[in-house]
SEDREN-54081 format. One line per 8 residues: number of its first residue (from 1); for each residue x, y, z of N, C-alpha, C. Coordinates in Angstrom, 2 decimals. Example, Ala and Ser with C-alpha at 12.3 -4.5 7.8 and 13.67 -1.06 7.14 Angstrom:
1 = 13.19 -5.69 7.80 12.30 -4.50 7.80 13.20 -3.30 7.80 | 12.85 -2.25 7.08 13.67 -1.06 7.14 12.90 0.03 7.87
END
This chain:
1 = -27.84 -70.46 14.13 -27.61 -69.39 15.07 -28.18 -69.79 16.42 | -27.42 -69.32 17.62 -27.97 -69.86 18.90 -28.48 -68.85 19.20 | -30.02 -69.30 19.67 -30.92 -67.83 20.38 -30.99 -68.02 22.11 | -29.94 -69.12 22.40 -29.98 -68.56 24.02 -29.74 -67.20 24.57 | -29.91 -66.75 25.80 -29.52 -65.36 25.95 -27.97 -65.75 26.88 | -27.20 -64.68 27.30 -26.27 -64.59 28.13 -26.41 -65.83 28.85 | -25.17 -66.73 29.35 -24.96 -67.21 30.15 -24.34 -66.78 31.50 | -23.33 -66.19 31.23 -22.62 -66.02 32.53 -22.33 -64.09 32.57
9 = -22.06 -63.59 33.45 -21.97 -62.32 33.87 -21.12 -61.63 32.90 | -19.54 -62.02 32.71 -18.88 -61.25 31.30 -19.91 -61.47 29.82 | -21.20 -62.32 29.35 -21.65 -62.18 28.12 -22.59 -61.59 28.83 | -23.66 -61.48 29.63 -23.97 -60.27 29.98 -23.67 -58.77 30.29 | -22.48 -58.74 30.75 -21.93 -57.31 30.61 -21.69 -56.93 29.14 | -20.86 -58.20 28.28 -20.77 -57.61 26.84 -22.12 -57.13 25.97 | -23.08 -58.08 26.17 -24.29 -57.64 25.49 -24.68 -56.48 25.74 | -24.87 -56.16 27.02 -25.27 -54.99 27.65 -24.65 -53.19 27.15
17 = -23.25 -53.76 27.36 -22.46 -53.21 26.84 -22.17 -52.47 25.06 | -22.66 -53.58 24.19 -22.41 -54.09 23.16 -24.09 -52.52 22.64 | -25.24 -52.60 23.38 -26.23 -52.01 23.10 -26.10 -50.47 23.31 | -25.51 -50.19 24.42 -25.10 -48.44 25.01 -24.88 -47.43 23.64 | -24.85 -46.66 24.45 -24.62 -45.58 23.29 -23.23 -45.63 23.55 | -22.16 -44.82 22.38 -20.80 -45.37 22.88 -20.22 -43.90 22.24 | -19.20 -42.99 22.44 -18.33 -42.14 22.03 -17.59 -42.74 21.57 | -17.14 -42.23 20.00 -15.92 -42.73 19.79 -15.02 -41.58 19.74
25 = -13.69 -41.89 19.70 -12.69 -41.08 20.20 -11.49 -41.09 19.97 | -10.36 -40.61 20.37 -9.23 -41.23 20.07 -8.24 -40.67 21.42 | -8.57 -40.92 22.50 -7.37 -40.64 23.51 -6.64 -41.67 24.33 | -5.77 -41.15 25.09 -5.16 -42.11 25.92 -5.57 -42.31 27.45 | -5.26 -43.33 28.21 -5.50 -43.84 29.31 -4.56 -44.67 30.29 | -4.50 -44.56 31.47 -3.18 -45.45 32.25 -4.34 -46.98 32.45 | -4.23 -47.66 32.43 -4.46 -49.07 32.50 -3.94 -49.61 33.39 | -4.14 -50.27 34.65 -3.31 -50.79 35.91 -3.68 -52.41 35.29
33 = -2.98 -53.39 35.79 -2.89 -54.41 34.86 -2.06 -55.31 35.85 | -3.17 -56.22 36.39 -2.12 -57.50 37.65 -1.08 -58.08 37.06 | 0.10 -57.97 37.65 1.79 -58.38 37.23 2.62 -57.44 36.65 | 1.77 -56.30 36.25 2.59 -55.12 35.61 2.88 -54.14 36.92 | 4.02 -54.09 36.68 4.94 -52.92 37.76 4.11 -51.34 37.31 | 3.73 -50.95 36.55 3.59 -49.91 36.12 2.45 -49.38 35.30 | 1.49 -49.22 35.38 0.15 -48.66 34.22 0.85 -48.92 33.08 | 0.12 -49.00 31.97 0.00 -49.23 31.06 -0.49 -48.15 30.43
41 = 0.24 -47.81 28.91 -1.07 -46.38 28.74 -1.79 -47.03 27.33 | -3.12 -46.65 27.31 -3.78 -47.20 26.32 -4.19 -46.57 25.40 | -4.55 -46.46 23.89 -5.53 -45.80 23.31 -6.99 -46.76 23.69 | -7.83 -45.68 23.53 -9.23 -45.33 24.08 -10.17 -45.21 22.93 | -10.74 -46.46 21.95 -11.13 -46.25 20.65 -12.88 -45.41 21.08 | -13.00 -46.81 22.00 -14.63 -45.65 22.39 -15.16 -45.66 23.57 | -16.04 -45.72 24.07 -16.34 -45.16 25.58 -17.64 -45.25 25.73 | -18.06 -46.16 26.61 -19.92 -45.71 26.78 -19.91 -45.58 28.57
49 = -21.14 -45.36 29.02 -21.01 -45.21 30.21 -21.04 -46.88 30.98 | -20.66 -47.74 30.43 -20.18 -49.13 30.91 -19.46 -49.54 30.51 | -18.26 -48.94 29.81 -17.23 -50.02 29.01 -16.51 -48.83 28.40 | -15.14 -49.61 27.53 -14.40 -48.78 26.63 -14.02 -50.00 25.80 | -13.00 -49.64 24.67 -13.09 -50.52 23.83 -11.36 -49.87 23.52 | -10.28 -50.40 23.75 -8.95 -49.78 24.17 -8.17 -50.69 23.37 | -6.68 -50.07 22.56 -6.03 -50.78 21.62 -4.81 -50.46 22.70 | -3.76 -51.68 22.54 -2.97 -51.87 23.27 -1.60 -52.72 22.82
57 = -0.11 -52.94 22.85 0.29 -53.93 22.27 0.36 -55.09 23.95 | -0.11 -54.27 24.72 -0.02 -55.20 25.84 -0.68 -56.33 26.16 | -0.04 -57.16 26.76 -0.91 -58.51 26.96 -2.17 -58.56 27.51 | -3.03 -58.82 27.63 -4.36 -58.77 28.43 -5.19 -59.98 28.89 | -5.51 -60.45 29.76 -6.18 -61.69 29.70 -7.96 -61.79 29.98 | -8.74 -62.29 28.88 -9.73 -61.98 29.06 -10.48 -62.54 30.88 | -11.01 -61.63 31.45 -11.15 -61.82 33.28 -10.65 -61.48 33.88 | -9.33 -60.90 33.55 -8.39 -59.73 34.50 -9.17 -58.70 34.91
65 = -9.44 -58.34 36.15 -9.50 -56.92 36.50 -8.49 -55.98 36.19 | -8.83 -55.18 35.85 -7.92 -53.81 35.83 -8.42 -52.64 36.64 | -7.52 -51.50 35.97 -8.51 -50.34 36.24 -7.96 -49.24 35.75 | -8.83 -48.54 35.48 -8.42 -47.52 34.25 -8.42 -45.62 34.69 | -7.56 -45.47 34.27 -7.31 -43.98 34.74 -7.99 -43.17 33.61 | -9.13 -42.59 34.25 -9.46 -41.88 32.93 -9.39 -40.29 33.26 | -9.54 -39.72 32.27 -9.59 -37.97 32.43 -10.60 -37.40 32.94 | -10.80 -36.51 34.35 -11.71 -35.95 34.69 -12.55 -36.72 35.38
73 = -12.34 -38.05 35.00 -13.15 -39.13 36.12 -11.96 -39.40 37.47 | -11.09 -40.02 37.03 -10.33 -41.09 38.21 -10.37 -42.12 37.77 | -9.38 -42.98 38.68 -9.63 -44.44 38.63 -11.11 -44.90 38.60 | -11.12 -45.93 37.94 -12.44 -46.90 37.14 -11.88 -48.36 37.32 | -12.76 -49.21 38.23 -12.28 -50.45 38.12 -12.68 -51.25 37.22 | -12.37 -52.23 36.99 -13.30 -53.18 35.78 -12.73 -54.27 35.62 | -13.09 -54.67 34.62 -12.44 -56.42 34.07 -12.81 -56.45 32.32 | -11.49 -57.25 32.09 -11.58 -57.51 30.51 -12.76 -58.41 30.05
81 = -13.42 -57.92 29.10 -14.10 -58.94 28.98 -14.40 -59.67 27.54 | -13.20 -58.71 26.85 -12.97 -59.79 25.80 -11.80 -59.15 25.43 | -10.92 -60.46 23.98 -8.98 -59.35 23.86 -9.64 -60.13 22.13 | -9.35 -59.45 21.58 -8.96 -59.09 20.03 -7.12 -59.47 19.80 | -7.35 -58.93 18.48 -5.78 -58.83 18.32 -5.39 -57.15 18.08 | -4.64 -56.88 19.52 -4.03 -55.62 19.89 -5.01 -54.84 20.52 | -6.45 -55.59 20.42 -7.65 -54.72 21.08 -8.04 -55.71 22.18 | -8.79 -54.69 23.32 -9.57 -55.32 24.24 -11.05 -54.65 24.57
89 = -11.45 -55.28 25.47 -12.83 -54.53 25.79 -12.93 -54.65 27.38 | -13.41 -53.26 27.74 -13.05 -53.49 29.29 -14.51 -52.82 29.65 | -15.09 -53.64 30.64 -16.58 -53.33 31.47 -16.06 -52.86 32.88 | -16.28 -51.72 33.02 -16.54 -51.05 34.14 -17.44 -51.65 35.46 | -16.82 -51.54 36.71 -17.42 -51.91 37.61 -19.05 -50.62 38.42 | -18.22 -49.68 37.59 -19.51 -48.44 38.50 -19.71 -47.98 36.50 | -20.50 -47.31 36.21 -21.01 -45.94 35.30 -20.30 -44.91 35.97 | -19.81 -44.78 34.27 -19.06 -43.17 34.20 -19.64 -42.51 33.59
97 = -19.27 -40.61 33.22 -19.90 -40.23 32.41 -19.07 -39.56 31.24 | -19.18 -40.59 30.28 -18.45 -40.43 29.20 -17.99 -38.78 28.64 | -19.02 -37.72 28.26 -19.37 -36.74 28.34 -18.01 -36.12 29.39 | -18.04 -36.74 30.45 -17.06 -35.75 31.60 -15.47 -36.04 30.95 | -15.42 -37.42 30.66 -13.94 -37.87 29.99 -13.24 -37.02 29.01 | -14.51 -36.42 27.81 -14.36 -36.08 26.32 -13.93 -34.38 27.12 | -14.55 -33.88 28.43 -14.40 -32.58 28.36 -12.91 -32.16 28.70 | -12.41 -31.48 28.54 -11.23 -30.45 28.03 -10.88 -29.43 29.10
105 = -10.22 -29.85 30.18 -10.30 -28.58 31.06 -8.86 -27.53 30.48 | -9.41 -26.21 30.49 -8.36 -25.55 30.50 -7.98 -24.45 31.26 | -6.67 -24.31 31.59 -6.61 -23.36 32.71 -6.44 -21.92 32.28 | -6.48 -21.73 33.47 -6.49 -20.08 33.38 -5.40 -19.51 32.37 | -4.39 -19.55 32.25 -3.37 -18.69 31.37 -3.52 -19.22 29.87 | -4.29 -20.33 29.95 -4.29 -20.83 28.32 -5.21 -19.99 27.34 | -6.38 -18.94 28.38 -7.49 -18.35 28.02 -6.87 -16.95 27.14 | -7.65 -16.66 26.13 -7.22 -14.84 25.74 -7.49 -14.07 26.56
113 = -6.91 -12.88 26.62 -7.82 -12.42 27.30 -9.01 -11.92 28.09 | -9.97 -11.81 26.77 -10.93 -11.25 26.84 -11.73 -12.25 27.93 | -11.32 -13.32 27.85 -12.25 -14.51 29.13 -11.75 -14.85 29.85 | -10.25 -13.98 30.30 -9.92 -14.73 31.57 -10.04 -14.02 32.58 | -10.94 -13.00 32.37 -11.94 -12.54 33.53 -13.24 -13.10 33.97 | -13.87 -14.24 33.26 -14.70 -14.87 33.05 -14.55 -15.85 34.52 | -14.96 -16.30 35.14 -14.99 -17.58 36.33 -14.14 -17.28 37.25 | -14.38 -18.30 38.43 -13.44 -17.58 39.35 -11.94 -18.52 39.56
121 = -10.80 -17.59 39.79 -9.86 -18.58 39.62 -9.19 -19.52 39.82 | -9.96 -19.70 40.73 -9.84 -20.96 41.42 -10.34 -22.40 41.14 | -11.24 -22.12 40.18 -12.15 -23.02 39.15 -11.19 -23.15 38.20 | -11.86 -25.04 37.20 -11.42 -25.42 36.24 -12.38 -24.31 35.46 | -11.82 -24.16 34.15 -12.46 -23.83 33.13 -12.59 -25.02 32.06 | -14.31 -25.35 31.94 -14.35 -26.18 30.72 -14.68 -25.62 29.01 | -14.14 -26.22 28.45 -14.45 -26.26 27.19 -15.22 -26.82 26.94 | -16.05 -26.76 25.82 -17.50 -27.58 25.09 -16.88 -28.08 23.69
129 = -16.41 -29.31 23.57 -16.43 -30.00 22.37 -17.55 -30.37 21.71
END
């Protein structure tokens, strides 16, 4: 077994990465992807606040930047930093907050009654998963 540590910046981000606390999950995501005309949409296996861990049949090359459309965040830039088969792993350039991704906004007419006197209406309404 080799006990060097990280060499270069992608096995440092993975390690780093690799330690986080992580959500797992099951949603989707647009994926922007250099040479692709068009996002990509991904499943989203898990999520920490530095990375996701995304199944795809799309090509990916490990060192590509991308950037990832997530829910309730926005665009997220990043880079692959490792590809599986049909899976990848993508490190975030800023911290997100995973927590904000998982939440559920729902609007006003989706509410029963009794709470859609609750907030004002001009506000999202969140749900608590």
């Amino acid at each position: 077994m080799d006990s060097r540590g990280p060499v270069s910046l992608d096995e440092e981000v993975a390690a780093l990465s690799r330690g986080a606390d992580r959500d797992s999950l099951f949603m989707q995501a647009a994926l922007t992807i250099p040479g692709h005309a068009e996002p990509v949409l991904v499943r989203v296996r898990n999520l920490s606040a530095g990375g996701m861990l995304a199944e795809s049949p799309a090509r990916v090359a490990e060192g590509a930047t991308v950037e990832v459309e997530l829910r309730n965040v926005g665009a997220v830039p990043g880079r692959i930093v490792w590809v599986g088969e049909g899976k990848f792993g993508v490190a975030f350039d800023r911290a997100v907050n995973p927590q904000a991704v998982r939440r559920q906004v729902v609007q006003k007419q989706d509410l029963p009654p009794h709470l859609s006197r609750l907030g004002k209406p001009d506000k999202a309404i969140y749900r608590r998963r």
